[in-house]
C-alpha positions as CSV (number, residue, x, y, z in Angstrom):
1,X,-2.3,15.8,9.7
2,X,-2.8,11.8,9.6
3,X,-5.8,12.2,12.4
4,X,-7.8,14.0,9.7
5,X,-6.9,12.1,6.5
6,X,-7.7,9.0,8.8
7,X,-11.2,10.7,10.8
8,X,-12.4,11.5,7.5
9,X,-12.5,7.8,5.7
10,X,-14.1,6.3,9.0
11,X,-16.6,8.9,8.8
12,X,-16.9,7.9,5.3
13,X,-17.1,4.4,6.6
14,X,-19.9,5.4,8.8
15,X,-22.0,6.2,6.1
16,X,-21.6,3.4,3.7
17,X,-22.6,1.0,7.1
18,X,-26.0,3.0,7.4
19,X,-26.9,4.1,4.2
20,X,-25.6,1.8,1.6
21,X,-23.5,4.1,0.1
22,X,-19.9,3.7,-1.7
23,X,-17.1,5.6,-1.5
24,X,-13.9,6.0,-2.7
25,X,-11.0,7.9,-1.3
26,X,-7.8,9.2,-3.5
27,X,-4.9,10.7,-1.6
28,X,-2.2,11.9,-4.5
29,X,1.1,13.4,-3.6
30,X,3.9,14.8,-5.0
31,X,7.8,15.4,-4.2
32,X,7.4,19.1,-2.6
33,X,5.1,18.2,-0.4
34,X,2.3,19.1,-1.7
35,X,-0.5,17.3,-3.3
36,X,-4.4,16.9,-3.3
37,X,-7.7,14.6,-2.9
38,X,-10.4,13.4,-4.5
39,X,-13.3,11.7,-2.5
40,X,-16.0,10.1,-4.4
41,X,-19.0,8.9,-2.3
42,X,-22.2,7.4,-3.9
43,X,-25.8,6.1,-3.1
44,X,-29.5,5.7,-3.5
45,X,-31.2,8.8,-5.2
46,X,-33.1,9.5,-2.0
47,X,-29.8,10.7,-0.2
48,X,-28.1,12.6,-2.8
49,X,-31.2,13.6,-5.4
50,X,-32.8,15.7,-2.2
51,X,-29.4,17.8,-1.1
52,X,-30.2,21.6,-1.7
53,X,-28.5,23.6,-4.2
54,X,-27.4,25.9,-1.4
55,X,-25.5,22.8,-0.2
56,X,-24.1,22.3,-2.8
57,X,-22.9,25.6,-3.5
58,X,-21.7,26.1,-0.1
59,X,-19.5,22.6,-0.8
60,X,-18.3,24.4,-4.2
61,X,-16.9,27.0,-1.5
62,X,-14.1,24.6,0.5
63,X,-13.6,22.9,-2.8
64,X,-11.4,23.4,-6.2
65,X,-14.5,21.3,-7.9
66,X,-17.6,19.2,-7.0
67,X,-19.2,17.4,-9.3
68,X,-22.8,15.2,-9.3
69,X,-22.3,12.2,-10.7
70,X,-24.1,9.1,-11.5
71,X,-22.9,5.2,-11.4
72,X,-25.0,2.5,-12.6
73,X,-28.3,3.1,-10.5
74,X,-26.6,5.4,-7.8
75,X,-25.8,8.4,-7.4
76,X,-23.4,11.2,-5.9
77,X,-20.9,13.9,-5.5
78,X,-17.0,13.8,-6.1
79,X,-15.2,16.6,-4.3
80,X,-11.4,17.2,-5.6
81,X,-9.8,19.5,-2.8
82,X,-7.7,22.5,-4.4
83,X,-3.7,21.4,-4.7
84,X,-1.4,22.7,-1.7
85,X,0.0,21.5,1.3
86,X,-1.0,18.2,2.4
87,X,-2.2,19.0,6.1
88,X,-4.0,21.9,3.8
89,X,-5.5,19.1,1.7
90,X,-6.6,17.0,4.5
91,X,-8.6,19.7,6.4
92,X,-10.7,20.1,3.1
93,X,-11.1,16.4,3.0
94,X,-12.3,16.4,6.7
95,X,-15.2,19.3,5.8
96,X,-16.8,16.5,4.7
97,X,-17.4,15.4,8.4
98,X,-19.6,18.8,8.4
99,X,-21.7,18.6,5.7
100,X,-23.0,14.9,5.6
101,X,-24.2,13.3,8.3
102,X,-24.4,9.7,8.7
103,X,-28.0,9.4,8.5
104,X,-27.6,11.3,5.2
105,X,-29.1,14.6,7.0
106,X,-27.1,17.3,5.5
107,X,-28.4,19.8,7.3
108,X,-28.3,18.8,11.0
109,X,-25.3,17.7,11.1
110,X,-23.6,21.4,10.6
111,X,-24.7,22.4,13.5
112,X,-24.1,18.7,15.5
113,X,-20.8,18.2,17.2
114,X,-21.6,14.4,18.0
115,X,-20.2,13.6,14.0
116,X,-16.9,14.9,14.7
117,X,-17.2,13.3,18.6
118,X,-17.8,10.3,17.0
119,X,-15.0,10.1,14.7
120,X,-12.6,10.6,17.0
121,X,-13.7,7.9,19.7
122,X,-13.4,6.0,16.8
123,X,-10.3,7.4,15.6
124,X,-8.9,6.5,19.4
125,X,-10.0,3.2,19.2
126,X,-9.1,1.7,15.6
127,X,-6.4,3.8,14.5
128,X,-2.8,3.3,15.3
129,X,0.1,5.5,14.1
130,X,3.7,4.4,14.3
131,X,6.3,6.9,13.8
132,X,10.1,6.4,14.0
133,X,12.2,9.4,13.7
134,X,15.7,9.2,12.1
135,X,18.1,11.7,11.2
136,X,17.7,12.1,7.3
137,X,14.4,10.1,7.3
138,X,10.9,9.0,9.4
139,X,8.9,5.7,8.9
140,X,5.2,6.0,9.8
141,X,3.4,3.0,10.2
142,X,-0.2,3.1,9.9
143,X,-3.1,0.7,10.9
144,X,-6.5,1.7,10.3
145,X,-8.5,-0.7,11.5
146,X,-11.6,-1.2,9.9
147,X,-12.6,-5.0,10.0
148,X,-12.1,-4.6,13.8
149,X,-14.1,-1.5,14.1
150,X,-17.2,-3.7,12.6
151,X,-16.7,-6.5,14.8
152,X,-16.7,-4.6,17.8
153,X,-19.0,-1.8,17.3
154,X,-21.8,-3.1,15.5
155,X,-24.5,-6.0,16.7
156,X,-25.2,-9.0,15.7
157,X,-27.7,-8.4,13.6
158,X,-26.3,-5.1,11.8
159,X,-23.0,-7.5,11.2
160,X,-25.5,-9.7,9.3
161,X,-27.3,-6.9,7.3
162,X,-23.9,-6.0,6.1
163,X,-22.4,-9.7,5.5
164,X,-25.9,-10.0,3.7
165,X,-26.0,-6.7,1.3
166,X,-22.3,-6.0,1.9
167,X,-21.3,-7.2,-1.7
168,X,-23.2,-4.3,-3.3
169,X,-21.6,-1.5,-1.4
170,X,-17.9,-0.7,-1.6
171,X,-15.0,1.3,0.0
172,X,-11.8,1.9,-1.6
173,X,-8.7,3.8,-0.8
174,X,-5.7,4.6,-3.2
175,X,-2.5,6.4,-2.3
176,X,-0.6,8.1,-4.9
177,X,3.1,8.5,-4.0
178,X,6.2,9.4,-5.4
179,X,7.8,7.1,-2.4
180,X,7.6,3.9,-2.7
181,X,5.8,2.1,0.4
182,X,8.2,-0.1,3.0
183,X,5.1,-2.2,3.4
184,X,1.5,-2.6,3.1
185,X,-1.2,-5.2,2.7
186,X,-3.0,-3.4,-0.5
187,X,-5.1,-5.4,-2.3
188,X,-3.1,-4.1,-5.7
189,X,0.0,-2.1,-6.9
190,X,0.6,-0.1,-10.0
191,X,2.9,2.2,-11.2
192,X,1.0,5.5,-13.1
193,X,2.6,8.8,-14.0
194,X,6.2,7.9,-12.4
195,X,4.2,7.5,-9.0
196,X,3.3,4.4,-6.7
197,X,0.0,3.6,-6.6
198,X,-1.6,1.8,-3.9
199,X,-4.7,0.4,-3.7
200,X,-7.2,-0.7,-1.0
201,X,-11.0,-1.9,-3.0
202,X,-13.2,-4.0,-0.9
203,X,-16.8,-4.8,-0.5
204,X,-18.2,-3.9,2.6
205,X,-18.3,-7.4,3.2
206,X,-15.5,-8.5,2.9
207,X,-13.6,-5.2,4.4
208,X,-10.2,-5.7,5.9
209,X,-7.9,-4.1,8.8
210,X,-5.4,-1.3,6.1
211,X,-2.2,-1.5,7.0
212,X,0.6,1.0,5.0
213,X,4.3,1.7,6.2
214,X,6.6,4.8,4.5
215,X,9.4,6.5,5.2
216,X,9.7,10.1,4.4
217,X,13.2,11.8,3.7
218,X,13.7,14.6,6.4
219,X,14.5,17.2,3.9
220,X,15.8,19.9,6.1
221,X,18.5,17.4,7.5
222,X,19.4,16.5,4.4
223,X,20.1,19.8,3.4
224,X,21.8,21.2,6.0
225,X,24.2,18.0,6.3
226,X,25.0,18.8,2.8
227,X,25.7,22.3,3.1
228,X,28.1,20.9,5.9
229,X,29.6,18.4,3.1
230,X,30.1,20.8,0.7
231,X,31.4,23.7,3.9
232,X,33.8,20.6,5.0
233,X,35.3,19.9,1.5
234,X,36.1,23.5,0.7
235,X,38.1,23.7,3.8
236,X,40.3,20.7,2.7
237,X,40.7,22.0,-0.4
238,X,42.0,25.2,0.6
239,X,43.9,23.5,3.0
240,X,45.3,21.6,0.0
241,X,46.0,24.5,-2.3
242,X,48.0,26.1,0.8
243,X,50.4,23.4,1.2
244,X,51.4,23.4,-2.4
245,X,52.4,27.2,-2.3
């Protein structure tokens, strides 16, 4: 379920490095479980002016809404992914690795498996998940790291087209959560809605190594140890109620 949340935004990383494009990445969750995403990604007209209405409506299929939008002297799509279960959520995000490719070619890459190949080397390489499993609760702790993943895959000289144009593009990432986080190095915090917000904005220049810790309540342990509780003090109380006869 992480994997694709976490393929997904380096793919949309991969885009923003070749085609000076933004994005923006929303993850909001709520208490059941459930929850849903918003991905914003935006560029020059020449990408996103020239997509097919076909395209478009063939997007409108995986999706509860997309929507063209404009920003200042770019251009793009939002896609918000219909609300349901999260690993549910994060497939629809991941469609996105099927639809544009990193070159902008919309077309090629649904029938191209090298995308979704090179996500996951990438995914192998740069992302690092953490997961400690208690009885009533699990802390995940997640690095994705992109800083390193521009060091290391890109040359010199695409590492200075991006320190030099960098500060025009940007890539942010915001976590919406009913939990609050045990630790991350989000570059802001808010409360909205009753929900902790979390908040990754940088230029693609400046981009830093995410790092974001929770712990989840294991629900189903919870339950059933209270079940036991309650099971354990109704015995004593009979027990109780006989000795006074």
């Amino acid at each position: 379920m992480k994997k694709k949340l976490l393929v997904g935004i380096i793919m949309l990383c991969s885009i923003i490095f070749t085609g000076c494009v933004d994005a923006d990445v929303t993850v909001d969750l709520d208490k059941d479980g459930t929850g849903r995403a918003i991905v914003q990604v935006v560029g020059p007209g020449a990408i996103f002016d020239n997509i097919s209405e076909d395209t478009v409506n063939d997007w409108a299929k995986s999706y509860e809404k997309v929507e063209k939008i404009s920003e200042s002297d770019k251009v793009g799509y939002r896609f918000t992914t219909r609300k349901g279960a999260i690993d549910e959520v994060l497939k629809e995000v991941t469609n996105l690795n099927d639809t544009i490719d990193v070159n902008g070619d919309t077309d090629s890459a649904q029938n191209d498996g090298s995308v979704n190949c090179f996500a996951d080397e990438l995914y192998q390489k740069y992302v690092d998940i953490e997961e400690d499993q208690r009885l009533f609760s699990s802390t995940y702790n997640i690095s994705l790291k992109l800083k390193d993943a521009i060091d290391n895959e890109m040359s010199s000289g695409q590492q200075a087209v991006v320190s030099f144009l960098g500060h025009s593009s940007t890539i942010g990432l915001h976590i919406k959560s009913p939990i609050k986080a045990e630790g991350s190095n989000a570059t802001s915090e808010s409360k909205e809605d009753g929900k902790y917000v979390y908040n990754w904005d940088y230029t693609i220049s400046d981009v830093k190594n995410i790092n974001y810790s929770t712990k989840v309540p294991n629900i189903k342990n919870i339950i059933i140890a209270g079940v036991c509780a309650l099971f354990i003090l109704a015995i004593l109380i009979a027990v109780l109620l006989r000795k006074r006869k």
